[in-house]
Each structure stands twice: as C-alpha cells, then as structure tokens.
C-alpha positions, 0 to 999 in steps of 0.5 A, spaced: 580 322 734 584 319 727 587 325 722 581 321 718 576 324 722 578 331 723 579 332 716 571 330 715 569 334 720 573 340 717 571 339 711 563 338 714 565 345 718 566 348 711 560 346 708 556 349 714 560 355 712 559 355 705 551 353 705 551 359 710 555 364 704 551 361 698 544 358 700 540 362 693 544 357 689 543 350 693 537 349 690 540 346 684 544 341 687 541 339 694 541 331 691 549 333 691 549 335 698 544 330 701 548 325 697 555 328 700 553 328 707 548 322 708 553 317 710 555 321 716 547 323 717 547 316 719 554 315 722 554 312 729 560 316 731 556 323 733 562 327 732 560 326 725 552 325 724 552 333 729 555 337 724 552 334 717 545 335 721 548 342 722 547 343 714 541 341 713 539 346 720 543 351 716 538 350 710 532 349 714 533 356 717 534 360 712 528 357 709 524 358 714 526 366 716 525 367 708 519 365 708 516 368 715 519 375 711 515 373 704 508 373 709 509 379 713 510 383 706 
C-alpha cells in the first residue's frame, strides 16, 4: 500500500471519528462531505470505497436511533 493511500485512509478514519463527535452539525454541510468522499465511494480499490461508505453508515445510524427515540416519546 503506497504512503498516498494510507494517508487517505487516515484521514477517512478520521472523518468517521469526526462524524461520530458532531453529527448535530453535519446537516449544513453533507453536500461538503458527500463531495469529500464520492471519489473513494466509487473507488475500485476497496480499501478506499470501505471506509467512505462507513461515513454515511455512521450517519445513517444515528439517524435512524434518533428517529426510533422520537417514536417511542
């Protein structure tokens, strides 16, 4: 795996991190981040297309728990 590589994938461990942290301020920029992480989205190279997929799963989770706990009140 090239130097390159392992620095996309840092930084797209971060943004996992991150989107965990502050998902109640993402919503004004999730064109910004979808733009950020499309290009590995599509990637060939799975070891890219994995963790960029994760980000959205990050959100896609916390929406749906939210929305399970509004439901339930």
């Amino acid at each position: 795996m090239t130097n390159n590589i392992q620095i996309i994938l840092k930084t797209l461990q971060c943004l996992i991190d991150f989107v965990k942290s502050y998902y109640d301020y993402l919503g004004d920029f999730y064109a910004d981040l979808w733009k950020a992480t499309e290009n590995f989205i599509r990637d060939k190279r799975r070891e890219l297309a994995v963790p960029a997929i994760e980000i959205w799963n990050v959100i896609a989770i916390e929406d749906k728990d939210r929305a399970s706990s509004r439901s339930e009140v």
